[in-house]
C-alpha positions in Angstrom: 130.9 96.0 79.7 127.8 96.1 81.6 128.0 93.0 84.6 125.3 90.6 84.3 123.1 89.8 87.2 121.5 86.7 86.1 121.4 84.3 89.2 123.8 81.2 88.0 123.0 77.3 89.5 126.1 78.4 92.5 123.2 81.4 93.4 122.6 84.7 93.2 125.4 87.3 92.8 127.0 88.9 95.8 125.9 92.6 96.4 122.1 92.2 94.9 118.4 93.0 96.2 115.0 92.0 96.2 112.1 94.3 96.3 108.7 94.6 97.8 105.8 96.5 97.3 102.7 96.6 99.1 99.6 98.7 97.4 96.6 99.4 99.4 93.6 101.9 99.2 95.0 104.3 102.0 98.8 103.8 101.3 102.1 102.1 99.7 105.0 100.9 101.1 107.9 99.4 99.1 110.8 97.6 100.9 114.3 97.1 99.3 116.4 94.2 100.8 119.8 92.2 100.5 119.4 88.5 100.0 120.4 88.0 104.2 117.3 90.2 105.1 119.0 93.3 105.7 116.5 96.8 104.9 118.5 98.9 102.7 115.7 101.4 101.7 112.1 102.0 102.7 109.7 104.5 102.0 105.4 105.0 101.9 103.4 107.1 99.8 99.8 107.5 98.8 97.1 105.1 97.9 98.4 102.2 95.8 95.1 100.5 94.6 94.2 100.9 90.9 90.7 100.0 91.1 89.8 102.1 93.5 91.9 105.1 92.7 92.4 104.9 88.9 95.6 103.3 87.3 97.7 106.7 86.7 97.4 107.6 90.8 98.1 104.3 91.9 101.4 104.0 89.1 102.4 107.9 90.7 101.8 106.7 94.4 104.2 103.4 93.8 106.4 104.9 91.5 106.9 107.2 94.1 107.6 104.9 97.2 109.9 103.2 95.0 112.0 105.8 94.0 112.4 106.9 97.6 113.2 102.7 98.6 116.0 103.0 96.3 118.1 106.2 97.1 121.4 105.1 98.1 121.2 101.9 96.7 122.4 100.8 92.9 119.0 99.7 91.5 120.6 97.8 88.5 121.4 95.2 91.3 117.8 94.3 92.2 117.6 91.3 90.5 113.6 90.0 91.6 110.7 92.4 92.8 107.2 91.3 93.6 104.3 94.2 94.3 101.3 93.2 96.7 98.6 95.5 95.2 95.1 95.8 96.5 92.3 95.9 93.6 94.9 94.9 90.9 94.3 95.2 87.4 95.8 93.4 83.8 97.3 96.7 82.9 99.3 97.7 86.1 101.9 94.9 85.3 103.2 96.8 82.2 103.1 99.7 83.4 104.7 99.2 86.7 107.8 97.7 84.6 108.2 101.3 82.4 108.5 102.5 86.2 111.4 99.9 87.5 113.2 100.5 84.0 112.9 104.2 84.5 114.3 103.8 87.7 117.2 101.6 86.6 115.1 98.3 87.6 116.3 95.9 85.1 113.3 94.1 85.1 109.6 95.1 86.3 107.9 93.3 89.2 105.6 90.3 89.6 101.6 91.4 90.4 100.3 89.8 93.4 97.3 90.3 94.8 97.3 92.2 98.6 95.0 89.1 100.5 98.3 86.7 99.3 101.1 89.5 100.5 99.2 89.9 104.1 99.2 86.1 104.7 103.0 85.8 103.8 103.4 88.7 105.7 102.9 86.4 109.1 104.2 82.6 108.7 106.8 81.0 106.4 104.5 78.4 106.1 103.3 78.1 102.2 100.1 76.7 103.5 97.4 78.3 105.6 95.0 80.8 105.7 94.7 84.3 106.6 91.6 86.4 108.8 91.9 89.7 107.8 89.9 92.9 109.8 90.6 95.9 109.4 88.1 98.9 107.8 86.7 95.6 105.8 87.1 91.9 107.0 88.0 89.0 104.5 89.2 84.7 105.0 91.3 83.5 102.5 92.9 79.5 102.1 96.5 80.4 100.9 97.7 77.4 98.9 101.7 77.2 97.9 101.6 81.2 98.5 98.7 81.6 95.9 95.5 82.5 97.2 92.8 79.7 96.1 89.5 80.3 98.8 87.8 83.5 99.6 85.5 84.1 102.2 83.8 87.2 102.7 85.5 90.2 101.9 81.8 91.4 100.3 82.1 95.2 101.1 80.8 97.2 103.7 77.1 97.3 102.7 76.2 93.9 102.1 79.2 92.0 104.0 82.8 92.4 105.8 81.5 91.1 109.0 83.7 91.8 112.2 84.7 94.2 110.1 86.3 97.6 111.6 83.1 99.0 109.9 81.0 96.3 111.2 81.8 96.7 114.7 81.8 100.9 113.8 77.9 100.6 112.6 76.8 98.0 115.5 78.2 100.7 117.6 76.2 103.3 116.2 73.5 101.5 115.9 72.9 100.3 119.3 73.7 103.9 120.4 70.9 105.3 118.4 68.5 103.0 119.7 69.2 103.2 123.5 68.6 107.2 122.3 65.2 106.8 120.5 64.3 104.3 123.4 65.2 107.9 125.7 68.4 107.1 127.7 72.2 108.2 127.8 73.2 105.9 129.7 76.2 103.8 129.3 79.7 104.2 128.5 79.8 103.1 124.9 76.9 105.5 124.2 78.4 108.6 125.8 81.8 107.9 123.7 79.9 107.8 120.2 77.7 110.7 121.1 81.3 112.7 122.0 82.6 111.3 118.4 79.8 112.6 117.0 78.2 115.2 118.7 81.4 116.9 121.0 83.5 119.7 119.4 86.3 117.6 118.1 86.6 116.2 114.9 85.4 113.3 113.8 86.9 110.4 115.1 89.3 112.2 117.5 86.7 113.1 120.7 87.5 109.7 122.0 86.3 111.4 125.3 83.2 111.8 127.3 83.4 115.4 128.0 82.1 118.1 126.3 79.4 116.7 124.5 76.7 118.9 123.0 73.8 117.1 124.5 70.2 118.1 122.3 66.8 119.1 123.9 66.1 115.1 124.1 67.9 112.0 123.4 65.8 111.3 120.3 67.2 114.4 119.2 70.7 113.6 119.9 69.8 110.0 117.9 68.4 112.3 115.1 71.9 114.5 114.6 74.1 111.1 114.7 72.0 109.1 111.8 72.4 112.6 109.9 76.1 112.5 110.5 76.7 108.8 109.6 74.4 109.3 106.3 76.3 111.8 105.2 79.7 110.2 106.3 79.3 106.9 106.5 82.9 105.5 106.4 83.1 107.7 109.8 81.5 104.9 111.3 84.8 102.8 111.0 86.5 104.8 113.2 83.9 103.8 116.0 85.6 100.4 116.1 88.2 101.8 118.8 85.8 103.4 121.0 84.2 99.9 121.2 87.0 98.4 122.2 88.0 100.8 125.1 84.4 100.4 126.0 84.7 96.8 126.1 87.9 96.8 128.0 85.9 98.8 131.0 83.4 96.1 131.1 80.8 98.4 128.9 77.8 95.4 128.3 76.8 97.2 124.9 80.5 97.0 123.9 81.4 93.7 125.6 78.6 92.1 122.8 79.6 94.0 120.0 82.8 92.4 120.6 81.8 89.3 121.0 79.3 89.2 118.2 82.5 90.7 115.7 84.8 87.8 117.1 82.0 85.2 116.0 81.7 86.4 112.7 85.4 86.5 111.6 85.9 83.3 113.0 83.1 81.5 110.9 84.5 83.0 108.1 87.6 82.1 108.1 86.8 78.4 109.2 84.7 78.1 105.9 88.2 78.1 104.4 90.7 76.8 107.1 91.7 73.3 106.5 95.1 73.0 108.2 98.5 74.8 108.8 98.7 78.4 110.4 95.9 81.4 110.8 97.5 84.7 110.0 95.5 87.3 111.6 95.7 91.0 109.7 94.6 94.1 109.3 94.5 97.1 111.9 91.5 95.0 114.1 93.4 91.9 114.7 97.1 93.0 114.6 96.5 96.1 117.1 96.6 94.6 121.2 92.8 94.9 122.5 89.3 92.7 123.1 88.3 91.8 119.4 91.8 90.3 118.7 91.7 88.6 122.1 88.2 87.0 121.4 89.4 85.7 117.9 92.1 84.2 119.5 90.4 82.2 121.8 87.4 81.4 119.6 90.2 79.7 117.1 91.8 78.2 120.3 88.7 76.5 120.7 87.9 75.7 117.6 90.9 73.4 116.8 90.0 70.4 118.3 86.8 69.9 116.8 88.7 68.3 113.7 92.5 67.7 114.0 92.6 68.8 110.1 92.4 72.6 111.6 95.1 72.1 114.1 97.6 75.0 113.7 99.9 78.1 115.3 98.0 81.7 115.4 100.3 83.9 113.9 100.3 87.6 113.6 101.4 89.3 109.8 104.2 92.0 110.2 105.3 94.2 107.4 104.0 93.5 104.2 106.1 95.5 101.8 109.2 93.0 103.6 107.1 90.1 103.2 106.9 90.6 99.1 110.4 91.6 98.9 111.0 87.8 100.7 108.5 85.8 98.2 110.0 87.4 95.6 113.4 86.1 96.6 112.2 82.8 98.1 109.6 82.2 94.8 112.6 83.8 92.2 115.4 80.5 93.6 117.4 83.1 95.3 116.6 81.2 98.2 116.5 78.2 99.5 113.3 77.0 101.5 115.4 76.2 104.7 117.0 79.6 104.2 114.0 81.5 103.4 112.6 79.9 107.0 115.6 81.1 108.3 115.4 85.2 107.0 111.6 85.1 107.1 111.2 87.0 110.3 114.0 89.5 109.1 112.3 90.6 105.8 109.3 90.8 107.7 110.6 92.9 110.8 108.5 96.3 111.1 110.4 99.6 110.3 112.6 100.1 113.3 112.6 103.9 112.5 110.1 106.2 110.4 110.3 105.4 106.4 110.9 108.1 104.0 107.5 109.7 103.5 107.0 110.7 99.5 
């Protein structure tokens, strides 16, 4: 007789798990954990988001991470999963669930959208808001762990300001220009000129030496708009390179920095009304001067109405964070437990994930 894992009113059944999935455009990460936090299985894999990759790759690519999440562990006893999943679709939820049953997943997972996952990802709290940078930029007003208020979040061409791509093409921009006006000088423009123009690849120079210098720095301006037209999602990659810049006291840099700081925090105080600001994404979650100038921008900005008075926090590990809504939203918790475990779901990887 097959043992039933239906939570009774006394809880859950010792021995079970929770999953977690987060689905993004560049790669998925599912997390498998027991009901005290613990990580029992982890593992990434390609691009997750259906939208922007087509259903069939993104099923593969978290069908994948799954299967690796679970070796070792007896997947009839995952008894609530819940998958974060950037650009979802209607028709991912059904066929995610032929995956978990394939797999020995009694039941498929709960479709979330990413912006929600990322906010849990950095506070307990079911209330707040998130300010998300990374290659785009986005504000969201997180209501009872459902997302209710965007901000932003418009795409590189027309929006995502503060944006790893924003800051990227004001880089480039400003580079080009102190060119066409006839000068090299400055740090930040000798950086993006060995980016672009050195004999590394693209994105990796991060130096000043070596660079192949033209017959005149219109010339040199020329070659880098002919490079960023062609590749314009380079220009993302620019974003460090501004920040080092900025952290040597480079003035081009230094207002870059400042202007991409300004931006992200308008947006998200369009949406903040009270409780906690996660920061997210690669911009604000990585140590350096954009996530410093947010920080005390917000800092600033909280006494002008005591309604926005709230903690700064930082979101961890995503995949962890949907495994814990699913077992904090599924009753497997309660909410003075789920407090409690929140920071253990959401613990980064200590060591590197299975990779499939």
């Amino acid at each position: 007789m097959t043992e039933s894992l239906a939570v009774s009113p006394a809880g859950p059944p010792a021995g079970t798990f929770v999953v977690g999935v987060d689905a993004g455009a560049t790669s998925t990460r599912v997390a498998v954990h027991a009901l005290d936090g613990t990580r029992v299985g982890y593992a990434t894999a390609g691009a997750g988001n259906p939208s922007a990759h087509g259903l069939a790759r993104a099923v593969e690519a978290i069908g994948a991470a799954l299967e690796g999440a679970l070796r070792g562990v007896d997947a009839s006893r995952v008894v609530a999963s819940l998958a974060g999943v950037a650009g979802r679709i209607d028709a991912l939820e059904p066929e995610l669930a032929k995956v978990w049953a394939g797999l020995g997943v009694a039941e498929g997972p709960r479709v979330a959208g990413d912006v929600a996952i990322a906010y849990v990802a950095g506070t307990p709290e079911p209330s707040g808001s998130l300010l998300l940078s990374g290659t785009g930029a986005v504000a969201a007003r997180i209501e009872d762990h459902e997302l209710v208020t965007l901000a932003d979040g418009l795409g590189w061409l027309l929006g995502d300001a503060g944006s790893g791509f924003w800051i990227g093409r004001a880089a480039a921009r400003a580079v080009v220009a102190t060119l066409d006006r006839g000068s090299r000088d400055g740090l930040l423009v000798r950086l993006v000129a060995a980016d672009f123009l050195g004999a590394g690849s693209p994105g990796e120079a991060g130096t000043e030496a070596g660079v192949a210098w033209g017959a005149s720095p219109r010339a040199d301006a020329d070659r880098i708009v002919r490079l960023a037209q062609a590749d314009h999602m380079r220009l993302a990659a620019l974003s460090r390179l501004v920040s080092r810049a900025a952290a040597e006291g480079d003035p081009m840099a230094v207002r870059i920095v400042g202007e991409a700081a300004g931006h992200l925090v308008s947006t998200v105080l369009r949406v903040h009304l009270s409780g906690p600001v996660v920061l997210a994404g690669s911009v604000l979650t990585s140590e350096g001067p954009v996530r410093d100038a947010v920080r005390e921008l917000l800092a600033r900005a909280d006494p002008i109405d005591a309604r926005r008075a709230g903690s700064v926090a930082t979101a961890r590990d995503a995949a962890g964070a949907a495994a814990w809504l699913a077992a904090r939203t599924g009753g497997l918790l309660s909410p003075d437990r789920a407090r409690e475990l929140h920071p253990v779901f959401t613990r980064p990887p200590a060591v590197p994930s299975i990779r499939c």
